[in-house]
N, CA, C and O atoms as a printed pandas DataFrame, in Angstrom:
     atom_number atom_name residue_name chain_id  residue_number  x_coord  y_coord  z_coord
0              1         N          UNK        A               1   -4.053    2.663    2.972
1              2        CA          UNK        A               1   -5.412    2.685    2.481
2              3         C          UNK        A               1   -6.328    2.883    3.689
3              4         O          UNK        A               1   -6.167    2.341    4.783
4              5         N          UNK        A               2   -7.384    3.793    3.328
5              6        CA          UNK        A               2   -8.339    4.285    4.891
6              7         C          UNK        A               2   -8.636    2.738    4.875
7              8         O          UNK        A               2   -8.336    1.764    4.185
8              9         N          UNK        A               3   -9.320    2.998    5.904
9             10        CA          UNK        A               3   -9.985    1.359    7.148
10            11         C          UNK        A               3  -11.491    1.214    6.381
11            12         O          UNK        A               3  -12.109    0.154    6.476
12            13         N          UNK        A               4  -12.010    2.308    5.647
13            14        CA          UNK        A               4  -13.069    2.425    5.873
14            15         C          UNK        A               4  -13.788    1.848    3.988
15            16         O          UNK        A               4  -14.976    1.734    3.686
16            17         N          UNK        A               5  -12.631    1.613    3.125
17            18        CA          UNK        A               5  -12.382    1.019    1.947
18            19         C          UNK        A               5  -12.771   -0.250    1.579
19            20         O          UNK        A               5  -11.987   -1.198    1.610
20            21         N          UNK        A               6  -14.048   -0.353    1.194
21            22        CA          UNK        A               6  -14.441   -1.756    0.607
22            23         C          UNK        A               6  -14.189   -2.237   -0.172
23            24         O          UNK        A               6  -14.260   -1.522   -1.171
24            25         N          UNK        A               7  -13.707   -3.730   -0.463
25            26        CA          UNK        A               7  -13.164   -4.901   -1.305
26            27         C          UNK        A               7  -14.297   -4.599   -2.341
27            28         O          UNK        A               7  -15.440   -4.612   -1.884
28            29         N          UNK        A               8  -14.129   -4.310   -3.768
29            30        CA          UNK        A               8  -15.047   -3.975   -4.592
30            31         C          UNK        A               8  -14.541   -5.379   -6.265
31            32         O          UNK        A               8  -15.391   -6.097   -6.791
32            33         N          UNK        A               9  -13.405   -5.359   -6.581
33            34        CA          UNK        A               9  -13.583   -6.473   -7.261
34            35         C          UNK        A               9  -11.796   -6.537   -7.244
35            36         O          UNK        A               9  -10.959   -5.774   -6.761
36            37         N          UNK        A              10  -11.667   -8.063   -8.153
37            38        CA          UNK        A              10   -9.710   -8.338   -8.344
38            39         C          UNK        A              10   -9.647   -8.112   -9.950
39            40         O          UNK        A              10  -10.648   -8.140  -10.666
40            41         N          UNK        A              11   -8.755   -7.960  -10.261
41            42        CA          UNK        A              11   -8.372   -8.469  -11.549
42            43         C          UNK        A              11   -7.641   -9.622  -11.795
43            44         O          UNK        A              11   -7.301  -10.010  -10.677
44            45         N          UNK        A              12   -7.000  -10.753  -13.029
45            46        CA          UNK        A              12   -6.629  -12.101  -12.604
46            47         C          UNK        A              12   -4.703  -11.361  -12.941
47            48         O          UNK        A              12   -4.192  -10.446  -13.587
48            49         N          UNK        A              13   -4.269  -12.455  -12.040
49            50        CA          UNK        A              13   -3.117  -12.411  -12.178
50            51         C          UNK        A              13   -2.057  -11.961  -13.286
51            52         O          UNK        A              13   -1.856  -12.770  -14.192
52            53         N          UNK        A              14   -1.539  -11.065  -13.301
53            54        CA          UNK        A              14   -0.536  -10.205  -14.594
54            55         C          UNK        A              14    0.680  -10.906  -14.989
55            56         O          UNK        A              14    1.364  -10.877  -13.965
56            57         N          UNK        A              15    1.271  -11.455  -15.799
57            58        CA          UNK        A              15    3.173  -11.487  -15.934
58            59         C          UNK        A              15    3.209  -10.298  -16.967
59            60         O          UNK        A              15    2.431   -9.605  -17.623
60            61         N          UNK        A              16    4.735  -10.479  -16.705
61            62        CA          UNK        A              16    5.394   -9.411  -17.512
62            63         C          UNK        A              16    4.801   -9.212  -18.913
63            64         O          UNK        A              16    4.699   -8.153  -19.532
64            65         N          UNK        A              17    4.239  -11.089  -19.481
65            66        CA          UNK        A              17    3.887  -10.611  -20.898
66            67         C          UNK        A              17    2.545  -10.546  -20.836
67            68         O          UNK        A              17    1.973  -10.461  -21.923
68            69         N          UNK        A              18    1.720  -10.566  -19.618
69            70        CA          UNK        A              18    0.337  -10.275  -20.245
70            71         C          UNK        A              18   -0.284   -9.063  -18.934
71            72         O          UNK        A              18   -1.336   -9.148  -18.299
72            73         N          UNK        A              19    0.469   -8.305  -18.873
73            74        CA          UNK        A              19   -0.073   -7.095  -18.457
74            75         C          UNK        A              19   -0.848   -6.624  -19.337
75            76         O          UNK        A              19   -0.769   -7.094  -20.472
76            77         N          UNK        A              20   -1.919   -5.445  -19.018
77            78        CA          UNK        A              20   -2.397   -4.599  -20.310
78            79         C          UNK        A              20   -2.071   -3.889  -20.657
79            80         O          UNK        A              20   -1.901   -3.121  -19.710
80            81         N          UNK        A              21   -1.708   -3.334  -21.722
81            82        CA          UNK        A              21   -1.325   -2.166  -22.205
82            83         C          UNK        A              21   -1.739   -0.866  -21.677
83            84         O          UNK        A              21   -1.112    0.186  -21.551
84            85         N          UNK        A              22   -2.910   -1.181  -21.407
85            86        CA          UNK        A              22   -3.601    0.125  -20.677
86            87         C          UNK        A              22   -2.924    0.843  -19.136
87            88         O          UNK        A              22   -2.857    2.036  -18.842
88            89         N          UNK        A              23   -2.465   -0.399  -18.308
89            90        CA          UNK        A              23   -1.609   -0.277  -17.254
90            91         C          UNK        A              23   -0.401    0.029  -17.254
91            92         O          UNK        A              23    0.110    0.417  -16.204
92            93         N          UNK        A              24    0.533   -0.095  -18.724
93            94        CA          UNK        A              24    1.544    0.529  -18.723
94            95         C          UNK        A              24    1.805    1.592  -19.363
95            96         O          UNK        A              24    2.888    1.770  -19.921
96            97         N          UNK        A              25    0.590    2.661  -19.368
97            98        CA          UNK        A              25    0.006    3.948  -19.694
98            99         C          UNK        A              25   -0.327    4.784  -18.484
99           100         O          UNK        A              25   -0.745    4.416  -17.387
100          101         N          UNK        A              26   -0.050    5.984  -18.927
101          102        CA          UNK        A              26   -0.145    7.285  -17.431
102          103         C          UNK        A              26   -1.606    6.539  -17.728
103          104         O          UNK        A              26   -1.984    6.030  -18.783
104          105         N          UNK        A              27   -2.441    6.659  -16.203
105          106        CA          UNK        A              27   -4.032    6.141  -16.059
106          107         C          UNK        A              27   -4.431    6.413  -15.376
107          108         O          UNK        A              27   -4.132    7.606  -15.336
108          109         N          UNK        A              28   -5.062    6.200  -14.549
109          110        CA          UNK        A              28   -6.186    7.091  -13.215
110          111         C          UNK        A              28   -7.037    5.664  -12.289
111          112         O          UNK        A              28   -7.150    4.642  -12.966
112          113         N          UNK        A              29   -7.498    5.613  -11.098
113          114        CA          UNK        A              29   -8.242    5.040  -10.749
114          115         C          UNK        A              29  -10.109    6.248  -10.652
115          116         O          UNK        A              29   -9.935    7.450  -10.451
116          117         N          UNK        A              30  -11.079    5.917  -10.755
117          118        CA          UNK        A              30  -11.980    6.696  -10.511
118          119         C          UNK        A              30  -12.403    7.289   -9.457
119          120         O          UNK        A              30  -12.178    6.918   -8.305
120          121         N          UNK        A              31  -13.092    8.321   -9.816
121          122        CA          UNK        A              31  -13.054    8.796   -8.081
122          123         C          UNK        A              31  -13.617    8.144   -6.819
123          124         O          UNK        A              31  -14.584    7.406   -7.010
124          125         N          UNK        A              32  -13.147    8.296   -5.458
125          126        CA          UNK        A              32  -13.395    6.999   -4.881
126          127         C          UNK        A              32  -13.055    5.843   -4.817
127          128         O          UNK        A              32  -13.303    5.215   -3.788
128          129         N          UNK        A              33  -12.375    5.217   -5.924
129          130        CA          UNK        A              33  -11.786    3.702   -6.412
130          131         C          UNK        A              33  -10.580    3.898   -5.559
131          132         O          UNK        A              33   -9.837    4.786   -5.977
132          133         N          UNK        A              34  -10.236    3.359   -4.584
133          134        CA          UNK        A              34   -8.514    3.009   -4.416
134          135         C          UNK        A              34   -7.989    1.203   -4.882
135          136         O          UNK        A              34   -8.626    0.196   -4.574
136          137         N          UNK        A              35   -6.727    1.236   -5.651
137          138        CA          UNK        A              35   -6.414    0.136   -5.285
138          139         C          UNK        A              35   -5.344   -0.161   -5.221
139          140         O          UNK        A              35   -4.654    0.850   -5.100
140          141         N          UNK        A              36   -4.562   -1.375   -5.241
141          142        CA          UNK        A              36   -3.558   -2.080   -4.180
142          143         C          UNK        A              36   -2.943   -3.244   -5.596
143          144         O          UNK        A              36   -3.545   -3.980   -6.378
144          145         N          UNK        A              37   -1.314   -2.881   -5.364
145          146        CA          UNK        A              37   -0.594   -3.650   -6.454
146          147         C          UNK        A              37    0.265   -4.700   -5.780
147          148         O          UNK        A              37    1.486   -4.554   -5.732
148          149         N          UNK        A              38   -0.240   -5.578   -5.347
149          150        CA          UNK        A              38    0.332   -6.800   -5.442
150          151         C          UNK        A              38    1.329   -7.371   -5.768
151          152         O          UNK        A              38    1.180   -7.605   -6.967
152          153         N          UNK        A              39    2.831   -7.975   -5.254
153          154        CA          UNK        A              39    3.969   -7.971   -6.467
154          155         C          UNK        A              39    3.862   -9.741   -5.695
155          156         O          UNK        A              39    3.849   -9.966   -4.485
156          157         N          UNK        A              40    3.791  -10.912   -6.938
157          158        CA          UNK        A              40    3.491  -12.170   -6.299
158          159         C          UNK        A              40    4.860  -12.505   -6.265
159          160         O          UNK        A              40    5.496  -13.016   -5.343
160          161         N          UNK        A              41    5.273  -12.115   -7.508
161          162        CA          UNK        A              41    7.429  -12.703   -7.821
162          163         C          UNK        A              41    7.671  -11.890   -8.558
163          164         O          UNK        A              41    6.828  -11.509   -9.370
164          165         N          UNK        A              42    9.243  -11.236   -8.477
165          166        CA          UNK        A              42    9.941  -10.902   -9.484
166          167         C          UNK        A              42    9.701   -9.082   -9.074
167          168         O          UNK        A              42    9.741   -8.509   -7.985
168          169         N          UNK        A              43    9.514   -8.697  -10.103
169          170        CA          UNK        A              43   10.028   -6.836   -9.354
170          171         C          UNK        A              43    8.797   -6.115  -10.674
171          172         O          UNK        A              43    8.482   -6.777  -11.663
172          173         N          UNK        A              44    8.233   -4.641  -10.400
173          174        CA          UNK        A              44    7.320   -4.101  -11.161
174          175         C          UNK        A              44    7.600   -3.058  -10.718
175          176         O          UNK        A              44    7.424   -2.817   -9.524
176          177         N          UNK        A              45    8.336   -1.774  -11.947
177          178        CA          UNK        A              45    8.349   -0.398  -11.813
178          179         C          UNK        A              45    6.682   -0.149  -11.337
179          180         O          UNK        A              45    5.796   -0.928  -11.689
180          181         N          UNK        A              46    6.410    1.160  -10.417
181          182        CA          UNK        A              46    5.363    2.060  -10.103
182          183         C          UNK        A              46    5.763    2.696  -10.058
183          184         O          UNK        A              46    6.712    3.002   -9.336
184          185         N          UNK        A              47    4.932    3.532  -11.257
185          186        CA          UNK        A              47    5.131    5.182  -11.488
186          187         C          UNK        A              47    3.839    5.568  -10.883
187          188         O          UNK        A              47    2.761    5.037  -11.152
188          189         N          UNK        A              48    4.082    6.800   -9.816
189          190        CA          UNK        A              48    3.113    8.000   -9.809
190          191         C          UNK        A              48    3.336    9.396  -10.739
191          192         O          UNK        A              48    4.150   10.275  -10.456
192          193         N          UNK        A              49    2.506    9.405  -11.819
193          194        CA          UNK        A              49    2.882   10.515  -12.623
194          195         C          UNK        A              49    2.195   12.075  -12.076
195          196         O          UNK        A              49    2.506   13.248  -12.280
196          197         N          UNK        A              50    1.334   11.532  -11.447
197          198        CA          UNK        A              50    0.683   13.145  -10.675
198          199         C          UNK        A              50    0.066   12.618  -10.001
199          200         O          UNK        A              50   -0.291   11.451  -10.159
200          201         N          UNK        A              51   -0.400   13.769   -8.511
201          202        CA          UNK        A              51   -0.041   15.049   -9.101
202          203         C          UNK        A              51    1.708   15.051   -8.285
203          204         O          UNK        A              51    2.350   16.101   -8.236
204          205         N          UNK        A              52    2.073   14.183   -7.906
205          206        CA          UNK        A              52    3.593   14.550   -7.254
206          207         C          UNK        A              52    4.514   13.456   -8.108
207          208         O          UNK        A              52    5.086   12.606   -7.426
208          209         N          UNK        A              53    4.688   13.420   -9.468
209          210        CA          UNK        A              53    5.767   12.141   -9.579
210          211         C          UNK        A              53    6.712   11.445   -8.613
211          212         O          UNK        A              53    7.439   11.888   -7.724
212          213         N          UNK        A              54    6.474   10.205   -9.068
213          214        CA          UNK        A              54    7.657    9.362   -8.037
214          215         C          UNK        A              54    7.486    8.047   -8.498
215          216         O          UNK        A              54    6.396    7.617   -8.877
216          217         N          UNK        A              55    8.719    7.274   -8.476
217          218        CA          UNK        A              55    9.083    6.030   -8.718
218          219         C          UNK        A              55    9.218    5.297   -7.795
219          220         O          UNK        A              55    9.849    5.644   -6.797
220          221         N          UNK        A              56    8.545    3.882   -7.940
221          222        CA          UNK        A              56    9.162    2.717   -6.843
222          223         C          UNK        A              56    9.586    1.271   -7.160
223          224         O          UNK        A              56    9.164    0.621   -8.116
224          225         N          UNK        A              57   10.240    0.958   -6.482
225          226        CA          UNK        A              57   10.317   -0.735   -7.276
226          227         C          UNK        A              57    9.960   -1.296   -6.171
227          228         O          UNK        A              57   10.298   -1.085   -5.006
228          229         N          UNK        A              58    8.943   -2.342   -6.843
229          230        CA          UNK        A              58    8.453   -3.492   -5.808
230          231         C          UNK        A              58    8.587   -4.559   -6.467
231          232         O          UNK        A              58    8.522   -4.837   -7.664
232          233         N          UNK        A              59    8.919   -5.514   -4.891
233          234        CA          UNK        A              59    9.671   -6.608   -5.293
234          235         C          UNK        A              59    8.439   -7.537   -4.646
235          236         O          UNK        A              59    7.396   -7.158   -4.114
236          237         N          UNK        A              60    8.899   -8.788   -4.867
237          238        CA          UNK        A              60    7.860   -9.973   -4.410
238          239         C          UNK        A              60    7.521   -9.958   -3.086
239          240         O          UNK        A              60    8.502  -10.059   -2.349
240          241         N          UNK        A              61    6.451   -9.866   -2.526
241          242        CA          UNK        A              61    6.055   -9.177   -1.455
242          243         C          UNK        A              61    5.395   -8.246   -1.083
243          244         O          UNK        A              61    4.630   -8.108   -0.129
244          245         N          UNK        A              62    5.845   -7.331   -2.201
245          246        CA          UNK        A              62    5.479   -5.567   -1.807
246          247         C          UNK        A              62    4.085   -5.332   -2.348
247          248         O          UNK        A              62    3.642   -5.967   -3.305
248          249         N          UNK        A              63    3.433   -4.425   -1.722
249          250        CA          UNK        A              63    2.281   -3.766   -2.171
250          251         C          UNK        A              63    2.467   -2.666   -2.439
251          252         O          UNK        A              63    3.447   -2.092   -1.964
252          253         N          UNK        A              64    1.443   -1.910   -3.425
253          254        CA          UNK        A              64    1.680   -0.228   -4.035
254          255         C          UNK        A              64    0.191    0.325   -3.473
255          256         O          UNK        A              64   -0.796   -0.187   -4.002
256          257         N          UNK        A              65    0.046    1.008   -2.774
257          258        CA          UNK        A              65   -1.363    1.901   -2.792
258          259         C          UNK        A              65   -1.790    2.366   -3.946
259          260         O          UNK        A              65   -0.727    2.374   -4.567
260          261         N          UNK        A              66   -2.481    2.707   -4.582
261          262        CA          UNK        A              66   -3.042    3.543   -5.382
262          263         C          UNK        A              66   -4.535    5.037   -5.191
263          264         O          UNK        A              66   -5.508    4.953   -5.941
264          265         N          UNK        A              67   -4.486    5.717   -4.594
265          266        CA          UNK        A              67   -5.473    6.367   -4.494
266          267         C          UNK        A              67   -6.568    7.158   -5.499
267          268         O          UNK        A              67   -6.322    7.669   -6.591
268          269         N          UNK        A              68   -7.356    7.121   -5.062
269          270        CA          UNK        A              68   -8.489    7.930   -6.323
270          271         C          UNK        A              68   -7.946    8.815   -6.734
271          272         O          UNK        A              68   -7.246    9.622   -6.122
272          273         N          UNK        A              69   -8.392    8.743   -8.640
273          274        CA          UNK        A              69   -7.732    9.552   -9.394
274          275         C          UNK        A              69   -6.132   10.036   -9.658
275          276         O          UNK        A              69   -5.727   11.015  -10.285
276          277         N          UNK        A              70   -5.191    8.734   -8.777
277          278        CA          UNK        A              70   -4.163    9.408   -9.193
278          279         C          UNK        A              70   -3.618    8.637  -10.147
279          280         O          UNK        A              70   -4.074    7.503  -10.293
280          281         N          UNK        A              71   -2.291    9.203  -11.173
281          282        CA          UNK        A              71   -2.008    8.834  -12.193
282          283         C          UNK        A              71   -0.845    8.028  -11.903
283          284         O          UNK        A              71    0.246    8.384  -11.457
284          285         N          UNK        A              72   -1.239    6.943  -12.212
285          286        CA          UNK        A              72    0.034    5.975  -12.257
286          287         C          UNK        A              72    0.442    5.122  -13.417
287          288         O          UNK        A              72   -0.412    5.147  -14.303
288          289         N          UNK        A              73    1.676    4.234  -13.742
289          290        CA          UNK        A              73    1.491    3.583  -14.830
290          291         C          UNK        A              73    2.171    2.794  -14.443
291          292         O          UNK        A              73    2.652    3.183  -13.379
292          293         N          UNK        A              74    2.689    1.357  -14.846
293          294        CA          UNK        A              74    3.642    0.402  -14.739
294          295         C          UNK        A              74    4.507   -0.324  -15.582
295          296         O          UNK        A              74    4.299   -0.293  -16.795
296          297         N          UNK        A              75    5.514   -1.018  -15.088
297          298        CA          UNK        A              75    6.074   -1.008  -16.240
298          299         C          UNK        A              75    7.041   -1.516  -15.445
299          300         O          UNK        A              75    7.442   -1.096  -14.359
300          301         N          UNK        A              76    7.561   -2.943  -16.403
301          302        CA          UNK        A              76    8.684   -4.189  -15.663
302          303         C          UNK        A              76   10.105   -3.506  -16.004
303          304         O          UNK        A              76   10.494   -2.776  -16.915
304          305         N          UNK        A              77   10.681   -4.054  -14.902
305          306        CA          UNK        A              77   12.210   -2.968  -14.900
306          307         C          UNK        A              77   13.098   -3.866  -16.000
307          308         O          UNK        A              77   12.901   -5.081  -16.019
308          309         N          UNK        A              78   14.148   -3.229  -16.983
309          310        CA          UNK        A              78   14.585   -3.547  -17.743
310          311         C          UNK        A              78   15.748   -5.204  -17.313
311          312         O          UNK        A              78   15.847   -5.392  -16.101
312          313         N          UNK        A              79   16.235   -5.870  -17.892
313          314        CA          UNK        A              79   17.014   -6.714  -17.688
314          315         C          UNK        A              79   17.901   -6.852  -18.561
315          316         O          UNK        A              79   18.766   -7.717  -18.431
């Protein structure tokens, strides 16, 4: 994330069962908006659906970038 990226607001803490629906939908940040996925415990598919698809798993610890306008969605890995 550039240096130059201001702390603009959080959302409250997610589990598996109260993510939003909206987040585990292809989605977008706005233009300008970057943000940052947090993994507190346990593991969370990140999808980048465009413009380059790609998958990641993050585990407790990990952070996901997100940059303006790109399409991502999420979604807890199966068990």
């Amino acid at each position: 994330m550039p240096s130059s990226v201001a702390f603009y607001k959080s959302t409250p803490v997610f589990s598996e069962t109260s993510v939003p629906a909206a987040l585990q939908r292809d989605h977008t940040t706005a233009a300008g908006v970057w943000a940052k996925i947090m993994v507190l415990e346990g593991s969370l598919e990140y999808h980048i659906t465009e413009p380059a698809p790609e998958q990641r798993l993050l585990s407790a610890g990990d952070e996901g970038i997100i940059a303006p306008q790109m399409h991502t969605l999420l979604r807890y890995p199966a068990r």
